[in-house]
C-alpha positions in Angstrom: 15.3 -7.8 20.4 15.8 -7.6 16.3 16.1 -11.1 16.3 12.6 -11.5 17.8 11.1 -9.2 15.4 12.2 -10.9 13.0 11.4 -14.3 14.0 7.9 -13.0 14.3 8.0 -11.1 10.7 9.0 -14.8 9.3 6.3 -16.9 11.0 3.7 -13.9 10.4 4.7 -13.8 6.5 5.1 -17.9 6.7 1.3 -18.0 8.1 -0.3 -16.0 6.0 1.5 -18.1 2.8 0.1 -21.4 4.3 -3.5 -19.6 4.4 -3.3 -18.2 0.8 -1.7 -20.9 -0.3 -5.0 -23.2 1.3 -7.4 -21.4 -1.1 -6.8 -22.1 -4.6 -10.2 -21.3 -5.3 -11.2 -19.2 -8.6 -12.8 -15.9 -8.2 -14.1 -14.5 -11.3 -14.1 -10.7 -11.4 -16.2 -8.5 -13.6 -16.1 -5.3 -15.3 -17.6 -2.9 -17.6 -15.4 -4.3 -20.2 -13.9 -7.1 -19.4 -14.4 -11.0 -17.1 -11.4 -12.1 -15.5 -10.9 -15.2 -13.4 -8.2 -15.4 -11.5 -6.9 -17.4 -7.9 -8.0 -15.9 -4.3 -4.1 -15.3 -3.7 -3.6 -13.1 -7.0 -6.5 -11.7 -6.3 -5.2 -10.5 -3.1 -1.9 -9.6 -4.1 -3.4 -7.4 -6.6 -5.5 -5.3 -4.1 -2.7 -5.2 -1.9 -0.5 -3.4 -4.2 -3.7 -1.3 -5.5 -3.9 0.0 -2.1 -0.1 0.4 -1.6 -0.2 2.2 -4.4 -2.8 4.4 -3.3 -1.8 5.5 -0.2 1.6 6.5 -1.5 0.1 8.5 -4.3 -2.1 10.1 -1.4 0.7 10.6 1.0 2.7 12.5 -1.9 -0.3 14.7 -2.9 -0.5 15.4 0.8 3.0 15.8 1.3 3.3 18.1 -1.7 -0.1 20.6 -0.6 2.0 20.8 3.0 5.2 21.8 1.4 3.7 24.6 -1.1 1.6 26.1 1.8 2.6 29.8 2.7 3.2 28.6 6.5 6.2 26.3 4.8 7.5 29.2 2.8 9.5 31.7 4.9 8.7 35.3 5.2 11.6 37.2 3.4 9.4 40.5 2.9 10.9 41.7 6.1 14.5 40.7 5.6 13.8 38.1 8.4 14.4 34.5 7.9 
């Protein structure tokens, strides 16, 4: 069964290249302070890792608020752990 996942992880990750790969094309992004043009595939990469970036800074922050909650903390007042 591992070998079927990653048969179908290869021809997934091997489509996906043949699509990006198809459109060369120049997007041209603009900011406040800058014009950038760049290709539809670094373009996409970029928001990709954005976004991977995001949601591990928002799964720490989360992560972090959970563990520094009273209910995490154990009640020693008592003598009870």
């Amino acid at each position: 069964m591992r070998y079927v996942y990653v048969a179908l992880v290869l021809v997934i990750t091997i489509l996906i290249a043949a699509i990006e790969l198809e459109g060369l094309e120049q997007i041209t992004l603009n900011s406040i302070i800058t014009q950038v043009t760049l290709p539809v595939p670094a373009v996409l990469l970029f928001v990709y890792f954005v976004g991977l970036f995001a949601g591990a800074l928002v799964c720490t922050v989360v992560q972090s608020l959970y563990d520094t909650s009273p209910a995490a903390t154990p009640n020693t007042e008592n003598g009870l752990n």
